[in-house]
C-alpha positions as CSV (number, residue, x, y, z in Angstrom):
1,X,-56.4,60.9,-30.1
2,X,-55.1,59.5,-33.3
3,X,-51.7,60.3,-32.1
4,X,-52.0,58.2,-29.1
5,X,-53.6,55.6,-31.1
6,X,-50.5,55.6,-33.4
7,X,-48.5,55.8,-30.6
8,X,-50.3,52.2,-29.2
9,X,-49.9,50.4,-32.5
10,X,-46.4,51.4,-33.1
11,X,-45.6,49.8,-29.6
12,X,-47.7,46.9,-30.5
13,X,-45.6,46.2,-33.4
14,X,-42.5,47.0,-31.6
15,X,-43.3,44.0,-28.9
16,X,-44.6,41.7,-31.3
17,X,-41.3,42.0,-33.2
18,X,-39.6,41.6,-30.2
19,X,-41.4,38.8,-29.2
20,X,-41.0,36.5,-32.0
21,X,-37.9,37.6,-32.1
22,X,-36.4,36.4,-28.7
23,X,-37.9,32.9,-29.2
24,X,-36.4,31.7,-32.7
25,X,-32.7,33.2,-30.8
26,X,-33.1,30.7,-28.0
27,X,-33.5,27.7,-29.8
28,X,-30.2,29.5,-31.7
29,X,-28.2,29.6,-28.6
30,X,-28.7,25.8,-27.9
31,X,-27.3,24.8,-31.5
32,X,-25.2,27.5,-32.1
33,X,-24.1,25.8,-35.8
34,X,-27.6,26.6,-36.7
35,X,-28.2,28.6,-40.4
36,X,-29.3,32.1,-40.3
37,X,-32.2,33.1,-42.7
38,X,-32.5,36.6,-44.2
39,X,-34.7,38.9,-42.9
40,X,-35.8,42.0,-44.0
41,X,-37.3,44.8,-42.3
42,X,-39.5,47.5,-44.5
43,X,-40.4,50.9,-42.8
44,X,-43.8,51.5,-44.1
45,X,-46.1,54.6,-43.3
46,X,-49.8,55.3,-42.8
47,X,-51.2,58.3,-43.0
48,X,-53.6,57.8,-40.3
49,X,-51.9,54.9,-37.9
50,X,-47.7,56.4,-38.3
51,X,-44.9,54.2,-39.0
52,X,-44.7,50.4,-38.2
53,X,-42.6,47.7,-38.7
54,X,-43.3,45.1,-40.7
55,X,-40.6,41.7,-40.8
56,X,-40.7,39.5,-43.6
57,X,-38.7,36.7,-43.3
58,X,-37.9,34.6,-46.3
59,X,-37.9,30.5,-46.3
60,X,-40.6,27.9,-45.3
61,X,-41.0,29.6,-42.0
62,X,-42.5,32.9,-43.3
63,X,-45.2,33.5,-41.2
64,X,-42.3,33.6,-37.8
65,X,-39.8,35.7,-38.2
66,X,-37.5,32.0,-38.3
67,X,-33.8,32.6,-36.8
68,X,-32.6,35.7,-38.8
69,X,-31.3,38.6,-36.4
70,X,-32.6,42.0,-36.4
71,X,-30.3,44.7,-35.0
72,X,-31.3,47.7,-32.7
73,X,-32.0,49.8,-36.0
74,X,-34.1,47.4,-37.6
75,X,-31.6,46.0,-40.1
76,X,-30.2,42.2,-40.3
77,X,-27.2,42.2,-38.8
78,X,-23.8,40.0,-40.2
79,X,-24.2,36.4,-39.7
80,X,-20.4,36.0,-38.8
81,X,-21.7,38.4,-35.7
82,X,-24.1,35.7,-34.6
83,X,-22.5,34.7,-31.5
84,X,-22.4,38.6,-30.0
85,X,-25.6,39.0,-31.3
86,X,-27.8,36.3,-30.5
87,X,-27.2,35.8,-26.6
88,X,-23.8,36.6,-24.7
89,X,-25.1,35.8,-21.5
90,X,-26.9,32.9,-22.1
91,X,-23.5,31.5,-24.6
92,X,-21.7,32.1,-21.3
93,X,-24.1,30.3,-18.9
94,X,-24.5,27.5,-20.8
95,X,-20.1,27.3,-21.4
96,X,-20.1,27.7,-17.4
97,X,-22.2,25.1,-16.9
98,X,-20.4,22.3,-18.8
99,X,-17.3,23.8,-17.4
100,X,-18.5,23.3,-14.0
101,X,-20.1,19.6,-14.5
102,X,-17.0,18.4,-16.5
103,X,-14.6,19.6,-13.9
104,X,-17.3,17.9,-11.4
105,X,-16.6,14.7,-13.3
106,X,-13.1,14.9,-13.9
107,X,-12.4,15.2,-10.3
108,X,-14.7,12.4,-9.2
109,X,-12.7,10.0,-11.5
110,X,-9.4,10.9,-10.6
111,X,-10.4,10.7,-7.2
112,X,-12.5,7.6,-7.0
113,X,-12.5,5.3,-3.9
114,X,-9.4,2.7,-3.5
115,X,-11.2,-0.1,-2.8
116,X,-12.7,-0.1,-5.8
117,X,-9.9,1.3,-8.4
118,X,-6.9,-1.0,-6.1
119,X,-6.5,-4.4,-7.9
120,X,-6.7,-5.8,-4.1
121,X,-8.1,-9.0,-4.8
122,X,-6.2,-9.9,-7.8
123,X,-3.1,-8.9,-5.3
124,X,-4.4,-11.6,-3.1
125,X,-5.2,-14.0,-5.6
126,X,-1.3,-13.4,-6.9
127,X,0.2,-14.2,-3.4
128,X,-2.0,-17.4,-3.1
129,X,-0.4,-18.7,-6.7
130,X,3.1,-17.6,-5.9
131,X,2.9,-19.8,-3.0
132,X,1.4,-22.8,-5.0
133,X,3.6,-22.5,-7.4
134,X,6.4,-24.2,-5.3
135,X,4.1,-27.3,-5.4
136,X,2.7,-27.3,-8.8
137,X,6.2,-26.8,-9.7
138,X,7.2,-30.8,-7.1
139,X,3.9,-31.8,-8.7
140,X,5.5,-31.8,-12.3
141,X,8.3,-33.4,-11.5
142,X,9.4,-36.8,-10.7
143,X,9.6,-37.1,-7.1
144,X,10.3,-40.4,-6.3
145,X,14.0,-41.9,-5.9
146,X,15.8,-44.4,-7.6
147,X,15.8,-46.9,-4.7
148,X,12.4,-46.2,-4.0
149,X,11.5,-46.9,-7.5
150,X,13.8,-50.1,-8.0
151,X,11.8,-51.4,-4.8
152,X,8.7,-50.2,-6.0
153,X,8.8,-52.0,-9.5
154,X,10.8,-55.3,-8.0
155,X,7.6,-55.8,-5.8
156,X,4.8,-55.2,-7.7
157,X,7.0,-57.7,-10.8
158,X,7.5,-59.9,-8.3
159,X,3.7,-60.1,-7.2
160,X,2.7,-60.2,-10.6
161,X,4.8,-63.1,-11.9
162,X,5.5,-65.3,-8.6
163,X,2.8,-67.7,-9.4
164,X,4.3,-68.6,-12.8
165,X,7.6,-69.1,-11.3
166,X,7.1,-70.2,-7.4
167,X,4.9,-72.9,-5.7
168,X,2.2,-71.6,-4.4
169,X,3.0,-72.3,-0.9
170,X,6.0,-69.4,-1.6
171,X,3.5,-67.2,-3.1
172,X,1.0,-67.1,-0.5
173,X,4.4,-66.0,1.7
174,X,6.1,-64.3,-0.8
175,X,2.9,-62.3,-2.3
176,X,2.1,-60.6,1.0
177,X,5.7,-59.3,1.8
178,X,6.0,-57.7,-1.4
179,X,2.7,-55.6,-0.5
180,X,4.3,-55.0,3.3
181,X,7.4,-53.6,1.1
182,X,5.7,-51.3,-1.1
183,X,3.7,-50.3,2.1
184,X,6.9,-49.5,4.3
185,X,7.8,-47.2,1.1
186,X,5.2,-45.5,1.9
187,X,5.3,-45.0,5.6
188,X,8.7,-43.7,5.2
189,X,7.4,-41.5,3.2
190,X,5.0,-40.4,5.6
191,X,8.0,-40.2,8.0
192,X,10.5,-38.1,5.7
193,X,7.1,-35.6,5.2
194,X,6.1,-35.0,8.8
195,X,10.5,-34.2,10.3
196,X,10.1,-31.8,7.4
197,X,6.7,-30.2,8.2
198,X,7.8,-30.5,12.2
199,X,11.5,-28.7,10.6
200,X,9.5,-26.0,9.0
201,X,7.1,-25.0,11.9
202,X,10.1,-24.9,14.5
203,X,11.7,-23.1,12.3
204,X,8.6,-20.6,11.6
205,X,8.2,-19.9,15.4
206,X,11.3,-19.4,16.5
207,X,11.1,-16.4,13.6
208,X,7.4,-15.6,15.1
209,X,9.7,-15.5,18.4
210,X,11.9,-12.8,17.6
211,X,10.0,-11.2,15.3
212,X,7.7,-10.5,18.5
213,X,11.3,-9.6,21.0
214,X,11.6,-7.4,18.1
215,X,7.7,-6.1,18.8
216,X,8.9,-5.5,22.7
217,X,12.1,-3.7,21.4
218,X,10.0,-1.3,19.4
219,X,7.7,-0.4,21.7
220,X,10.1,0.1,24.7
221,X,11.5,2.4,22.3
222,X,8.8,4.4,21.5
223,X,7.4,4.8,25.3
224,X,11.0,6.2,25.7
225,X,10.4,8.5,22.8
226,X,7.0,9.5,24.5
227,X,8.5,12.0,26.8
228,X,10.3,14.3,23.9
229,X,7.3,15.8,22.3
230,X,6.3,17.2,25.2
231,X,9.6,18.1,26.2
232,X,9.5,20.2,22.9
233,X,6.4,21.7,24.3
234,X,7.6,22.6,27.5
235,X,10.6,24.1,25.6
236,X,8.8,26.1,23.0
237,X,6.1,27.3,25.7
238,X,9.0,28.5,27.5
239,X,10.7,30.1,24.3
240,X,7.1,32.1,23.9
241,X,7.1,33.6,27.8
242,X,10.6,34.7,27.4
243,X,9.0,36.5,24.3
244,X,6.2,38.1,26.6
245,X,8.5,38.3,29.7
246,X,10.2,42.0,28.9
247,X,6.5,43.7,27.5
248,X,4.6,42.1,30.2
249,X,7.1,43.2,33.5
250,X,7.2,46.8,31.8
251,X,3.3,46.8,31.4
252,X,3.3,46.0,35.5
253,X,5.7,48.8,36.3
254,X,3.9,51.4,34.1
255,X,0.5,50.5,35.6
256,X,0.9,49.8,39.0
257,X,4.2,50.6,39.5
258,X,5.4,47.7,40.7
259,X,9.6,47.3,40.1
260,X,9.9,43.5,39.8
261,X,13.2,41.9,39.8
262,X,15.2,41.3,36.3
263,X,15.8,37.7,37.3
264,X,12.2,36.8,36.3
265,X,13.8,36.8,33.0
266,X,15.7,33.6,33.6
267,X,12.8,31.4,34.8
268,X,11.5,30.6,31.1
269,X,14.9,29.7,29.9
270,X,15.6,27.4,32.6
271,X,12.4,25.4,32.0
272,X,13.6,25.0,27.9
273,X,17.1,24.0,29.0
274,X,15.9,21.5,31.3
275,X,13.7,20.3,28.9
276,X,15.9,20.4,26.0
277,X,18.3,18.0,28.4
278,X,15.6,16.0,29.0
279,X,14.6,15.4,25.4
280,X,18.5,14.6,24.5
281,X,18.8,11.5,27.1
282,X,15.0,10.5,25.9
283,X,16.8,10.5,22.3
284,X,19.8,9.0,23.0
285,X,17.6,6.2,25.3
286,X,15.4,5.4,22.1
287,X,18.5,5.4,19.8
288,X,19.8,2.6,21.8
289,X,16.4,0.9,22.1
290,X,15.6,1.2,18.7
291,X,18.5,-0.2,17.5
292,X,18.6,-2.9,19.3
293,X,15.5,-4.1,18.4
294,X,16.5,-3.8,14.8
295,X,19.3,-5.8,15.3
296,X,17.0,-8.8,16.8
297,X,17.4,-12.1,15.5
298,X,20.6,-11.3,13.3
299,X,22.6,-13.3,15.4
300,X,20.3,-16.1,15.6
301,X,19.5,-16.5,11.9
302,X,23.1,-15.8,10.2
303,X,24.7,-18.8,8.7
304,X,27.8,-20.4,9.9
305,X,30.1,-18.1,7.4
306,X,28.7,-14.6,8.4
307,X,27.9,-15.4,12.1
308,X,31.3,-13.2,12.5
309,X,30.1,-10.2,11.3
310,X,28.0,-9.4,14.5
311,X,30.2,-11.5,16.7
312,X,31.4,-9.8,20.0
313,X,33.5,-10.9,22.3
314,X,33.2,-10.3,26.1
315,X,36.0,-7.8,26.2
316,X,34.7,-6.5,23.4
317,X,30.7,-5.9,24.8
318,X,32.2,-4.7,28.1
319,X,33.7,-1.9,26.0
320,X,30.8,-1.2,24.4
321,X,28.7,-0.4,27.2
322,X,30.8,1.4,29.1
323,X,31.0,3.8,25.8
324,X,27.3,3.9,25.8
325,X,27.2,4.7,29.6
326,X,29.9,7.2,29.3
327,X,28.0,8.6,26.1
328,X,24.7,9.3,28.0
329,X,26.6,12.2,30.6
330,X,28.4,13.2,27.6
331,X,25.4,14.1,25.6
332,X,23.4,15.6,28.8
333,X,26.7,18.1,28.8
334,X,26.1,18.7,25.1
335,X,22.2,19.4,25.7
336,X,23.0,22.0,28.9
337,X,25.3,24.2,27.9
338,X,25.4,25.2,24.5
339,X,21.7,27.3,24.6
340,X,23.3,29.3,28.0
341,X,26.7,29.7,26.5
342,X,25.0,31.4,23.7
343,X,22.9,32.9,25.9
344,X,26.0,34.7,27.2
345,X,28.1,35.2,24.5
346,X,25.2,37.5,22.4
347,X,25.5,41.1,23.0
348,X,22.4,42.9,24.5
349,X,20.3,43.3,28.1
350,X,19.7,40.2,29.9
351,X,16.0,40.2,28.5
352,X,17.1,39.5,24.7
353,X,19.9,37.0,26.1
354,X,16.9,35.1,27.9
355,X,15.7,35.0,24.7
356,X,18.5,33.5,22.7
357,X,19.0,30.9,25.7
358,X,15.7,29.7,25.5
359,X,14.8,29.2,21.7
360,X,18.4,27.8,21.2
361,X,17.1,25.2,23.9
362,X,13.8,25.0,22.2
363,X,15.6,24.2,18.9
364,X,17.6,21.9,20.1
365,X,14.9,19.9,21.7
366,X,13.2,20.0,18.1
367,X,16.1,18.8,16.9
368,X,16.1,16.0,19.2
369,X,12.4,14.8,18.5
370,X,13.6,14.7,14.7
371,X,16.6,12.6,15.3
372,X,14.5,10.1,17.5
373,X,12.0,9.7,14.8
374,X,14.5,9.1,12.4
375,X,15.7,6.0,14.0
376,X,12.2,4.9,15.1
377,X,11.2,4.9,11.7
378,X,14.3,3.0,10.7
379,X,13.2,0.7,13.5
380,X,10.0,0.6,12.1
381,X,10.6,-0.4,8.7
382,X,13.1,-3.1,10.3
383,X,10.9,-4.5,12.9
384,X,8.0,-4.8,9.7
385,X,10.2,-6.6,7.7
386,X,11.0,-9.4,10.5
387,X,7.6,-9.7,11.1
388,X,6.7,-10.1,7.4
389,X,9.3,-12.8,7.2
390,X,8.4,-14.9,9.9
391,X,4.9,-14.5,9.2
392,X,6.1,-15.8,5.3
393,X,7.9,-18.2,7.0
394,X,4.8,-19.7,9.0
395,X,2.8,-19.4,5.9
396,X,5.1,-22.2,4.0
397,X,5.3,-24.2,7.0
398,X,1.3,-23.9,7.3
399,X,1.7,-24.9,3.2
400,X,3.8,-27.6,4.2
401,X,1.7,-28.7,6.8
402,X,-1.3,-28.9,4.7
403,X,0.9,-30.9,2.1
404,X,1.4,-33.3,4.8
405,X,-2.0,-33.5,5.9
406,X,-2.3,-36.4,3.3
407,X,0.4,-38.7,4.3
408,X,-0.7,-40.6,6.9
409,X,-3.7,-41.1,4.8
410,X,-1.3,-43.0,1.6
411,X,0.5,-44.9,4.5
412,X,-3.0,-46.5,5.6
413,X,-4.2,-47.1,1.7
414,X,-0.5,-48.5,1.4
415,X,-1.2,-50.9,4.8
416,X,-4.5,-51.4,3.8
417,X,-3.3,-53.1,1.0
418,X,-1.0,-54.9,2.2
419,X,-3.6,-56.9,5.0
420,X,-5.8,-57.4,1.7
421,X,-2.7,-58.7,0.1
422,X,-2.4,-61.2,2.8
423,X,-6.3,-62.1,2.7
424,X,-6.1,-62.7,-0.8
425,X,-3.4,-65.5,-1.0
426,X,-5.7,-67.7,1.1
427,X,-8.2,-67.6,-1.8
428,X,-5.3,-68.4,-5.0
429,X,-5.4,-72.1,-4.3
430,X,-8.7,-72.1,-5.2
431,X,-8.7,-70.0,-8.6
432,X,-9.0,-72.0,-11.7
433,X,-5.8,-70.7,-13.5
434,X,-2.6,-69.5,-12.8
435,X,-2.9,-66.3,-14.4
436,X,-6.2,-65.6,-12.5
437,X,-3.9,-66.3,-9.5
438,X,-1.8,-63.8,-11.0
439,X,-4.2,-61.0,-11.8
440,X,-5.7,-61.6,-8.2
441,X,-2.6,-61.6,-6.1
442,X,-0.9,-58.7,-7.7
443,X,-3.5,-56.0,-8.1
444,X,-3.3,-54.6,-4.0
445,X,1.3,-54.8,-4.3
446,X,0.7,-52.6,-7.6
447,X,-2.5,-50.2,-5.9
448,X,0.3,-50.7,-2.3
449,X,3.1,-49.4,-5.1
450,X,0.9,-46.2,-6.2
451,X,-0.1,-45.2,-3.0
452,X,3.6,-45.4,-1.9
453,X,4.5,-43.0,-5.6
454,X,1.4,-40.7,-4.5
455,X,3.0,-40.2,-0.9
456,X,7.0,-39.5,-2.7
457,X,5.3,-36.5,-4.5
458,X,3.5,-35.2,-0.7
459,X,6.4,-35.8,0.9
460,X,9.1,-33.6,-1.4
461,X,6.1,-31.2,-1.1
462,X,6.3,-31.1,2.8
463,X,10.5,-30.6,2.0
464,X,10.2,-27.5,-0.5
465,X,7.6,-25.4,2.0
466,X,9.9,-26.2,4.5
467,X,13.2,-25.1,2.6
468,X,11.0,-21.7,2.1
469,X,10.5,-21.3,5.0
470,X,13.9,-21.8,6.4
471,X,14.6,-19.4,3.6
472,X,12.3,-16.8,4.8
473,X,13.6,-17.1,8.3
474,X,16.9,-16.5,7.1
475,X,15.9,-12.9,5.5
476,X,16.2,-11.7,9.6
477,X,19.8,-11.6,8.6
478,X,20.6,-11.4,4.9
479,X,18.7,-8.1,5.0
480,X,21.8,-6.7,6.8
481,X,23.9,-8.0,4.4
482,X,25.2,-4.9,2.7
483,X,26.2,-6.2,-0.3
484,X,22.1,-7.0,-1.2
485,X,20.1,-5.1,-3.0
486,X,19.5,-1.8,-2.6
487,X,15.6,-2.1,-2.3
488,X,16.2,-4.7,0.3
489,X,18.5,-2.6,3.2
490,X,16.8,-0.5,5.9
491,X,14.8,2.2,5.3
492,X,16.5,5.8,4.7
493,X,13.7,8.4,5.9
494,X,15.2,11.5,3.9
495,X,15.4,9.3,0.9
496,X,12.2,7.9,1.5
497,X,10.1,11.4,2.3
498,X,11.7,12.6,-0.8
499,X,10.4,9.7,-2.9
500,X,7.2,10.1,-1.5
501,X,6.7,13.8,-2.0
502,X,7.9,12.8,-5.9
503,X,4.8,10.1,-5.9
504,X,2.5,12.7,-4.6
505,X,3.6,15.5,-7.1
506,X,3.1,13.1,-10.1
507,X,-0.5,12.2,-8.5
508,X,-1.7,16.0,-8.4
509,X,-0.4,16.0,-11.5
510,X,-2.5,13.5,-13.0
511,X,-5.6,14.5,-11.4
512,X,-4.5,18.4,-12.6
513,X,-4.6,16.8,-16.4
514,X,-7.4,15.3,-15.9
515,X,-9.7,17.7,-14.3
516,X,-7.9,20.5,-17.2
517,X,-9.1,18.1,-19.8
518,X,-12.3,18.1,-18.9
519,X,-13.1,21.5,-18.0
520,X,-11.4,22.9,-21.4
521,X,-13.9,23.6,-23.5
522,X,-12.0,23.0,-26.4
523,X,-9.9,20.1,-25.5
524,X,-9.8,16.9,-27.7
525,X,-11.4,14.9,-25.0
526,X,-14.3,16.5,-24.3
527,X,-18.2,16.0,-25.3
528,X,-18.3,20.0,-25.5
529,X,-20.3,21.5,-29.0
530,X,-16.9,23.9,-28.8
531,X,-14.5,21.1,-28.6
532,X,-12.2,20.6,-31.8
């Protein structure tokens, strides 16, 4: 009995020791720069009870056993152990877990959405000033002429000092026709305005005019294109049953013992090579669509000294299509017989030379689907750019217009004051003083005089949109101008998938660095306790 009661109070002590143990090491884990106190353990014994262990732990906390560590034979262990010591597995949960939410975080801001990290409306807000800029830039400047100015000052001087000088029979006459003057300024104003807002929205839809031919062009071209994929389906379906045909006839013949012919084996290459002959008159059909709906509106927008680059004569475009004719049945030859004649020429049993025949075919048609979408996208990126252009040049000519929108509003101030004018004079005779008479018949020629100024600067407004947009219109053939700019020619597919697969290889790089600096628990940017 009072071994088993020894036996309870040395497992008593043991759990208690454990106990307050394990608590103190928790709160150690979570602030792992945390001090260690000494411990100590003494092994006492009783005579009656056996051995127990008694902790003593030095500092304020002496009653707990504080954040000392006790090892497995009841001595302190090294403080420079602390980390093995005091909790692997929680150390390593709680490392996991930042590791997990930082890369969590890194990833959701290197992938946030576009709308919101894509400067879109400052984008916007750029193209509205750029196209403002042509009239703040008429605004700042003098815009009226030096006949319409000469006319404009002789009037309102005249107005102002005819009563001093003249009767005042001539100045009730002579007032009033200064006023119609400086009003007739202003109307021609109006007129110049309107031929140039009228210049630049002929100008805009004849561009929306081809730009849309060039629409039609496109699409004819890609409902051409239509019929290839599935001719490459046809062909590769075809290129898999002359795969199967040779297994699948001897798998007859050993179960049922049927003895088909050997000429099954030439069904499947005849479907690829009809379909591979198909697909090479589809491409040739939307290399000639395609291009010629590129090449929209380059004759009718080239300027008199380049007109002679795409010039053909008759002669000329009778040769041309006969080419293209003879071309077509040309190309059909060249898309029949190359997958058969090396079909032939491989050594083996008919079975492999099916084979050869119809994934020669097969490739051939691949190749064809390839070379159409190369010019379609050329096309593309052509037909874009027209569009762009005449929809930049209706957006000047809409500027314009709205420039405009004002003029025949100065003309009727400027007439308005002019009638005035003429009601005035009637009342001069009666003023008390000449330079009342002066004050009073002069102030609607100088107002008629302003309103005419006010309609010069509208008017060269209504002139520069226009210019633009003649200018935009004429893009449809500078682009093909090969001595331009680089980043202004036609699209160049290869060159293009190559840039693009360079864009996307810095962007998985970025988001790469950025989820790696997060997730590193001892990178420089992160909120980690481990971080340096």
């Amino acid at each position: 009995m009072p071994t088993t009661m020894a036996g309870h109070r040395r497992a008593a002590a043991a759990a208690v020791a454990l106990a307050t143990l394990l608590a103190p090491g928790a709160n150690a884990l979570v602030t792992p720069n945390f001090q260690p106190r000494a411990a100590s353990v003494a092994r006492t014994s009783s005579s009656r009870h056996g051995a127990a262990l008694t902790m003593r732990a030095s500092g304020p906390m002496s009653p707990q056993v504080g954040n000392g560590i006790v090892g497995i034979d009841g001595f302190p262990l090294d403080p420079n152990q602390r980390y093995a010591s005091e909790g692997l597995v929680a150390s390593t949960g709680k490392l996991a877990s930042e590791l997990v939410s930082n890369g969590a975080e890194g990833l959701q801001n290197a992938m946030k959405d576009p709308n919101n990290e894509y400067p879109i409306n400052q984008a916007l807000q750029k193209i509205e000033n750029d196209i403002m800029t042509l009239d703040q830039v008429v605004g700042n400047r003098a815009q009226i002429s030096t006949l319409e100015f000469g006319v404009l000052a002789t009037t309102t001087l005249t107005a102002l000092f005819s009563p001093f000088l003249l009767a005042t029979k001539v100045v009730e006459v002579l007032v009033p026709s200064m006023a119609a003057l400086s009003a007739a300024v202003g109307i021609s104003a109006e007129y110049v305005g309107k031929v140039s807002v009228a210049n630049g929205k002929e100008i805009a839809a004849t561009a929306l005019m081809a730009a849309a031919e060039a629409e039609v062009g496109l699409a004819s071209a890609e409902r051409a294109k239509a019929v290839i994929p599935l001719s490459v389906g046809i062909s590769a379906t075809a290129t898999a049953f002359a795969l199967l045909a040779p297994a699948l006839l001897e798998d007859l013949g050993v179960r049922y013992g049927v003895i088909l012919v050997t000429e099954l084996y030439l069904v499947p290459p005849v479907f690829s090579v009809l379909a591979a002959a198909i697909a090479g008159l589809a491409a040739q059909e939307t290399t000639a669509l395609a291009r010629r709906a590129s090449s929209i509106g380059n004759r009718r927008f080239a300027k008199a000294n380049s007109v002679g680059n795409s010039w053909l004569s008759a002669s000329e475009q009778v040769t041309k299509t006969s080419f293209q004719i003879g071309s077509k049945w040309s190309n059909f030859a060249w898309a029949t017989l190359p997958a058969p004649l090396l079909g032939a020429l491989c050594p083996g049993p008919i079975s492999f030379k099916c084979i050869v025949c119809a994934a020669t075919a097969a490739a051939q048609a691949a190749y064809y689907l390839a070379s159409a979408e190369y010019e379609l996208a050329r096309t593309m990126d052509a037909v874009a750019v027209k569009t762009r252009s005449a929809a930049l040049a209706d957006t000047y000519a809409n500027q314009g217009a709205r420039s405009g929108a004002i003029l025949p509003f100065t003309s009727a101030l400027a007439a308005l004051c002019a009638a005035a004018t003429a009601a005035v004079v009637e009342v001069l005779p009666l003023l008390p003083s000449i330079e009342l008479e002066a004050a009073v018949g002069g102030i609607f020629p100088v107002l008629g005089a302003l309103f005419a100024s006010a309609a010069s600067v509208s008017k060269a407004r209504c002139e520069v949109d226009a210019a633009a947009a003649s200018q935009a219109a004429d893009s449809f053939a500078d682009r093909d101008n090969k001595d331009r700019e680089v980043e202004y020619q036609n699209l160049e597919p290869v060159r293009g998938v190559f840039n693009l697969i360079k864009l996307t290889a810095r962007a998985i790089k970025r988001v790469a660095g950025t989820v790696f600096s997060k997730i590193n628990p001892f990178g420089r940017n992160n909120n980690s306790p481990y971080a340096y």
